[in-house]
DSSP file (Angstrom, degrees, kcal/mol; ACC not computed):
  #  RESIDUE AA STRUCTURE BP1 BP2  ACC     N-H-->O    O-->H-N    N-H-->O    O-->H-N    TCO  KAPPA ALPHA  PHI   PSI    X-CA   Y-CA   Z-CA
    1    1 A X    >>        0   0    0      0, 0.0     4,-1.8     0, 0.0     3,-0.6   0.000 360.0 360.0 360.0 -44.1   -7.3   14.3   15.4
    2    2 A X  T 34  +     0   0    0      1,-0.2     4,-0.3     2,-0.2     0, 0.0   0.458 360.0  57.5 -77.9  20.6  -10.1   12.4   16.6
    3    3 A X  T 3> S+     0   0    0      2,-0.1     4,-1.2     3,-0.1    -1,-0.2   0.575 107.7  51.0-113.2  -9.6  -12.5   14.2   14.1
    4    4 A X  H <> S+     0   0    0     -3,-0.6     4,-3.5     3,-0.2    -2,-0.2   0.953 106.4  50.7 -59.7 -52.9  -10.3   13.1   11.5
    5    5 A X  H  < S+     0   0    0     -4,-1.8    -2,-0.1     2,-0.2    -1,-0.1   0.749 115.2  45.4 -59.0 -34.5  -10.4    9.5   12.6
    6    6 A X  H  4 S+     0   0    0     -4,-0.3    -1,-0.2    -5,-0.2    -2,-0.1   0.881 116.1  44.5 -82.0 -26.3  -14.2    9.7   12.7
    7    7 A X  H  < S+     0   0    0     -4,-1.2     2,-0.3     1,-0.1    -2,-0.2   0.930 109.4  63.6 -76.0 -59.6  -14.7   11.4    9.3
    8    8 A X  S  < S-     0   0    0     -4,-3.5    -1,-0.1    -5,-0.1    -4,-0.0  -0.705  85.9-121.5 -42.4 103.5  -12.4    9.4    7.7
    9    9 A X     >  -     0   0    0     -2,-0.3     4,-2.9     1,-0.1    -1,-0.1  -0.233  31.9-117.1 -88.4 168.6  -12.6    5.5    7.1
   10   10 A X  H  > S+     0   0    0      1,-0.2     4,-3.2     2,-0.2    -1,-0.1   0.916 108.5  63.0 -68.2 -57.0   -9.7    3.8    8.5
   11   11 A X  H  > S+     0   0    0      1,-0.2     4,-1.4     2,-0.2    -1,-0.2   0.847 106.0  48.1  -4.5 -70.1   -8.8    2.6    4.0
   12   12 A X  H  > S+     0   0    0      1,-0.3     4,-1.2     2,-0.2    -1,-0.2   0.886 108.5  47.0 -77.2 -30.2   -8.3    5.7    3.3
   13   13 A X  H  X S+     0   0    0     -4,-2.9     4,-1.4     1,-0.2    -1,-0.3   0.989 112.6  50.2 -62.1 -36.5   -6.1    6.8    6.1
   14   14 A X  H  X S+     0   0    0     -4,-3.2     4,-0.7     2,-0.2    -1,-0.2   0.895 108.6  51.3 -78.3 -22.4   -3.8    4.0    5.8
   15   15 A X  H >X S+     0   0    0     -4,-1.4     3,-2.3    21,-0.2     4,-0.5   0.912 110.1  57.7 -58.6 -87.5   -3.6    4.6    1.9
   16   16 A X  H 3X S+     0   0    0     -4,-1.2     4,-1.8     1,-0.3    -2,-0.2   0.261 110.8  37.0  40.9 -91.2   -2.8    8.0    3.2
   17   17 A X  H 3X S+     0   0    0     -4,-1.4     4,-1.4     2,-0.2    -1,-0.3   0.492 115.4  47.6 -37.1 -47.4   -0.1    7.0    5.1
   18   18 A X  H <X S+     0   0    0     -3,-2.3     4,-2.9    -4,-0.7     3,-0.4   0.945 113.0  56.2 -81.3 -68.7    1.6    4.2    3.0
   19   19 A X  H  X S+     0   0    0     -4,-0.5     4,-2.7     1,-0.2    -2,-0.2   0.819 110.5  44.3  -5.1 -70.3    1.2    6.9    0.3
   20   20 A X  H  < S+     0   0    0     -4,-1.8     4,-0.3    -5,-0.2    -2,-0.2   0.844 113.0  48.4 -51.7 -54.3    3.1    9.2    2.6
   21   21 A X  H  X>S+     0   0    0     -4,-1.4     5,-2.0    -3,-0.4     4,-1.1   0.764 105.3  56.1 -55.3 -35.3    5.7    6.8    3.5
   22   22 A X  H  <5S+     0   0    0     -4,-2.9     3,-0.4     1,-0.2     8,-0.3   0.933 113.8  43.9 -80.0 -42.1    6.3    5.7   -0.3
   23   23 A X  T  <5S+     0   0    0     -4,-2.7    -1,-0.2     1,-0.2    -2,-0.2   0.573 121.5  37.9 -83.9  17.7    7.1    9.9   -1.3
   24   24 A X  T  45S+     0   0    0     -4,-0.3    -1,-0.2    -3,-0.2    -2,-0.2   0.472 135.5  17.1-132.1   9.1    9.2   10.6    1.6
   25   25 A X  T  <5S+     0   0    0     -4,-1.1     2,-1.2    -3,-0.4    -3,-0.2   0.409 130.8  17.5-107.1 -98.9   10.9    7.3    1.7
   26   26 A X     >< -     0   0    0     -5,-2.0     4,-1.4     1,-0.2     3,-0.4  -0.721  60.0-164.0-113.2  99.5   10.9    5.0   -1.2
   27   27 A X  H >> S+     0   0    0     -2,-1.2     4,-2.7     1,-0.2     3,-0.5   0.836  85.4  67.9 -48.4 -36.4    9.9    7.3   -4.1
   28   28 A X  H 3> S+     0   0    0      1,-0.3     4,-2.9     2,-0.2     5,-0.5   0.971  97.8  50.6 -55.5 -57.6    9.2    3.9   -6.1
   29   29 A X  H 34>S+     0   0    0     -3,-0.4     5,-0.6     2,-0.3     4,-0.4   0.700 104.9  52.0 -41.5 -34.6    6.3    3.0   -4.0
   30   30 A X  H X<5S+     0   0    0     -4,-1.4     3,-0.7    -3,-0.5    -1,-0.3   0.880 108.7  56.3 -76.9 -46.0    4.8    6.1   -4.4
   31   31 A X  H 3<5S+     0   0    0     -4,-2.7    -2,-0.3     1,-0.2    -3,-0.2   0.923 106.9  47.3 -41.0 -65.5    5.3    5.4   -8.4
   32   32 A X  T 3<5S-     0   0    0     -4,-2.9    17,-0.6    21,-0.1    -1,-0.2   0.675 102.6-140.2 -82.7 -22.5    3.4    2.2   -8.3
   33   33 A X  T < 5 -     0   0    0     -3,-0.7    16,-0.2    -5,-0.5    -3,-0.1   0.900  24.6-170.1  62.6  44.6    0.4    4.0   -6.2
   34   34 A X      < -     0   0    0     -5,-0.6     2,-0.3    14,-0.1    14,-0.2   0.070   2.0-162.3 -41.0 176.0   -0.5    1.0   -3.7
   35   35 A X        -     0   0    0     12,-0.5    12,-1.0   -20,-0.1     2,-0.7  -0.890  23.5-110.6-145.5-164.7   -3.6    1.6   -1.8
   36   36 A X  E     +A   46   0A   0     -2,-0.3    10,-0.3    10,-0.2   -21,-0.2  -0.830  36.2 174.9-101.7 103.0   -4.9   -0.3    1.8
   37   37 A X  E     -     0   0A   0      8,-2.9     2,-0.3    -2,-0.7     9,-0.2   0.838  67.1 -11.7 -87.1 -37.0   -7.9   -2.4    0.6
   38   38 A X  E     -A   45   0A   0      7,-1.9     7,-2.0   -27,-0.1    -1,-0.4  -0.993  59.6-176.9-151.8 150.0   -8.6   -4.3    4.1
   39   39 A X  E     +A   44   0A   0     -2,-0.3     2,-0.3     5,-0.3     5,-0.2  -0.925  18.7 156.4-143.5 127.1   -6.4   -4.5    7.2
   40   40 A X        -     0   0    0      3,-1.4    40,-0.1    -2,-0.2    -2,-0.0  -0.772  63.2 -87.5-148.6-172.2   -7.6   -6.6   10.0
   41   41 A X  S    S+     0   0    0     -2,-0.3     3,-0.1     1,-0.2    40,-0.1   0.764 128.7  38.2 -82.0 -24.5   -5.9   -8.5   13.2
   42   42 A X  S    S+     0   0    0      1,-0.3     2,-0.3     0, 0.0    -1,-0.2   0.689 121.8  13.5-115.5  10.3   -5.5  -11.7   10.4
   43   43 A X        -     0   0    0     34,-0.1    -3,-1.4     2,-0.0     2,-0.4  -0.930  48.8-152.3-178.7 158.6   -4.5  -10.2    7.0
   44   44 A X  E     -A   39   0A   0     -2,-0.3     2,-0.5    -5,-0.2    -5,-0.3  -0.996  18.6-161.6-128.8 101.3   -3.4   -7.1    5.2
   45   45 A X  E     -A   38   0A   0     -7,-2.0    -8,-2.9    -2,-0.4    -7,-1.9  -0.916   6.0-174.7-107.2 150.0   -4.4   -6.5    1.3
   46   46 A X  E     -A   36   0A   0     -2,-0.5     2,-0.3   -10,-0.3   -10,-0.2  -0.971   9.1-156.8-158.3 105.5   -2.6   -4.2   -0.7
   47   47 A X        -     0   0    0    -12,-1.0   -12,-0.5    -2,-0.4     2,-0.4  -0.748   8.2-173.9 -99.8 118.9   -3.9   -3.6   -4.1
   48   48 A X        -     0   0    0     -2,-0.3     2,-0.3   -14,-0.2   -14,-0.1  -0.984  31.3-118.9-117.9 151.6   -1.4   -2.3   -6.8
   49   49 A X        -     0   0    0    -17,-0.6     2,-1.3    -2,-0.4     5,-0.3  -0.674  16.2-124.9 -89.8 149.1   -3.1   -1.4  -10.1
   50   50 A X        +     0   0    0     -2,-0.3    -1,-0.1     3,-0.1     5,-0.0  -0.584  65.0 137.9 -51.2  69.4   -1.8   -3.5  -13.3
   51   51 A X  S    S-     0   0    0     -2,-1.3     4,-0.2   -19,-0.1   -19,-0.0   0.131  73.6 -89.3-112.9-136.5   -1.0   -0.2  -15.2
   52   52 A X  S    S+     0   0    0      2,-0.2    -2,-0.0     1,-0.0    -1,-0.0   0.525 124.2  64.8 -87.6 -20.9    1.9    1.1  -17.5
   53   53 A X  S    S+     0   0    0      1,-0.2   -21,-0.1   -21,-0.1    -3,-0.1   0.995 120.6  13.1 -47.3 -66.2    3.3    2.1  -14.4
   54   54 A X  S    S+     0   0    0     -5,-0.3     8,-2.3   -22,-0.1    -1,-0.2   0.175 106.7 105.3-102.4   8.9    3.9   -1.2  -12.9
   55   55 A X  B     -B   61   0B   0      6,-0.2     6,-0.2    -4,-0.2     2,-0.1  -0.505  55.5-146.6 -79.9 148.7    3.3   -3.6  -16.6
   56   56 A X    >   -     0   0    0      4,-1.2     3,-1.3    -2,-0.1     6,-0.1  -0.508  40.6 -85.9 -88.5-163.8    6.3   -5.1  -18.5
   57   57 A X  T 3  S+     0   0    0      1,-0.2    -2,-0.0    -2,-0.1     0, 0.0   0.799 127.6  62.3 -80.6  -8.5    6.5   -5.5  -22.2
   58   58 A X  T 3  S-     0   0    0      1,-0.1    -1,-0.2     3,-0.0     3,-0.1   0.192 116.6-109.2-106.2  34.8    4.7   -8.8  -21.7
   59   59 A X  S <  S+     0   0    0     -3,-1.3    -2,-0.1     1,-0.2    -1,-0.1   0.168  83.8 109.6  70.7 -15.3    1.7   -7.4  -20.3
   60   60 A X  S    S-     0   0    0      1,-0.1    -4,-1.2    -5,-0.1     2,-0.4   0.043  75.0 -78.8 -54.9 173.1    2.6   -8.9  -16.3
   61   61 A X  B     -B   55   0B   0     -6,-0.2    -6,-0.2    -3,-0.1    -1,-0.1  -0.736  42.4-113.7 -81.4 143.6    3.5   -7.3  -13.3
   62   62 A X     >  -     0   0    0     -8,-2.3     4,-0.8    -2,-0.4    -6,-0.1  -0.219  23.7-130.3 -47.6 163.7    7.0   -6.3  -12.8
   63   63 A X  H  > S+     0   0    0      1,-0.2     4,-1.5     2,-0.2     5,-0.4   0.950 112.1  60.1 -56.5 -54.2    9.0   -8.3   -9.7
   64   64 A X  H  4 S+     0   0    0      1,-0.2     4,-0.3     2,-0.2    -1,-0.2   0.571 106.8  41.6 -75.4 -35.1   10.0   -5.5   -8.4
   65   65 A X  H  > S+     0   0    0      2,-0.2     4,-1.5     3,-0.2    -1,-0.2   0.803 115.6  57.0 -92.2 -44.4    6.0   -4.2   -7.7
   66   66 A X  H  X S+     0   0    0     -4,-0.8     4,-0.8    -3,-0.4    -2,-0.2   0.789 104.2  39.5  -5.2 -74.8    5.3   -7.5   -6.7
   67   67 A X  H  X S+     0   0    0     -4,-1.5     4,-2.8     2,-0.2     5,-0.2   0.596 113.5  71.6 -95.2 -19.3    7.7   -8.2   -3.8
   68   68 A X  H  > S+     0   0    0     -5,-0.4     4,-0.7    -4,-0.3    -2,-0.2   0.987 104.2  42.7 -50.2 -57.5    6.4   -4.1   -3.2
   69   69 A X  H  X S+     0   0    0     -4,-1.5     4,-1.1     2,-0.2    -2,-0.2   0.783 108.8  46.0 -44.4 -56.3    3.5   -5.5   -2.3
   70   70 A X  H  X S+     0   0    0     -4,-0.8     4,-1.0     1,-0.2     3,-0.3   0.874 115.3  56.3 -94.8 -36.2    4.1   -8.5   -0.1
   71   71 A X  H  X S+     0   0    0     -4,-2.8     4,-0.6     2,-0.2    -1,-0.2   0.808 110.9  41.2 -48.3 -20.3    6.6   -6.1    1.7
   72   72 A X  H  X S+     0   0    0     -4,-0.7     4,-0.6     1,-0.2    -2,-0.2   0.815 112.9  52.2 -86.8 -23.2    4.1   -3.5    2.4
   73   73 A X  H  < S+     0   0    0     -4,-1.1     4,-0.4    -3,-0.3    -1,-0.2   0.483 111.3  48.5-104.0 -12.9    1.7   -5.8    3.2
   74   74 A X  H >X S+     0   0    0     -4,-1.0     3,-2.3     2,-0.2     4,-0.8   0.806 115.3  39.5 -41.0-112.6    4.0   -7.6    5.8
   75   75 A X  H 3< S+     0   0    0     -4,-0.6    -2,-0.2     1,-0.3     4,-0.1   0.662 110.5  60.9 -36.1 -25.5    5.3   -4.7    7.6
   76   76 A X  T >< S+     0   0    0     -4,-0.6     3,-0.9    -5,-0.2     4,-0.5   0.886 107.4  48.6 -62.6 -47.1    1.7   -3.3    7.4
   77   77 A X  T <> S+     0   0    0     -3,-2.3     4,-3.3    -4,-0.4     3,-0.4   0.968 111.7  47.2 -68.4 -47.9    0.7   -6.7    9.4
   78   78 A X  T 3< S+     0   0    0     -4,-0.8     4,-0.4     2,-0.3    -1,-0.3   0.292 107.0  51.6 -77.9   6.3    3.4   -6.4   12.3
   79   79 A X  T <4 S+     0   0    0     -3,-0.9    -1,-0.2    -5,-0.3    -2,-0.2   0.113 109.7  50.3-131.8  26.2    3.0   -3.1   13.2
   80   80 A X  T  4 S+     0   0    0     -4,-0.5    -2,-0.3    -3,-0.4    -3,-0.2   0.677 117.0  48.4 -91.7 -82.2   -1.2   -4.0   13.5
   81   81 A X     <        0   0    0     -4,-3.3    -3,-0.2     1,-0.3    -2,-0.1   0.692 360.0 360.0 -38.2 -50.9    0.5   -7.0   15.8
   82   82 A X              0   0    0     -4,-0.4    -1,-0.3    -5,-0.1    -3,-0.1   0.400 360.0 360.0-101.3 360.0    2.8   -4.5   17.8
């Protein structure tokens, strides 16, 4: 495990993870394809791409991909706190 951790930057495991979480959990989240851009002790970003996936017909993001987001990225911050 720790040759993983050393090989691997810390991004991509936590896309990884989130990744992991969205197909064995909330299938949508795996649909929209977040990934982990920065995590630190004062903020969490979490990029989803603007695609057909996640578009409406009026070229925006959906709500629903949106509030995906600021949940993940929230519960991503408190269990870095805990």
């Amino acid at each position: 495990m720790q040759a993983i951790k050393r090989l691997v930057p810390e991004t991509i495991r936590n896309t990884f993870y989130l990744r992991y979480f969205g197909l064995t959990k909330i299938p949508l989240l795996f649909y929209v394809r977040p990934s982990v851009i920065e995590k630190s002790d004062e903020r969490v970003v979490i990029r989803i791409p603007l695609r057909r996936r996640s578009k409406n017909h009026q070229g925006s993001m959906y709500f629903a991909a949106l509030a995906m987001g600021a949940d993940v990225s929230a519960v991503s911050y408190t269990h870095l706190r805990a």
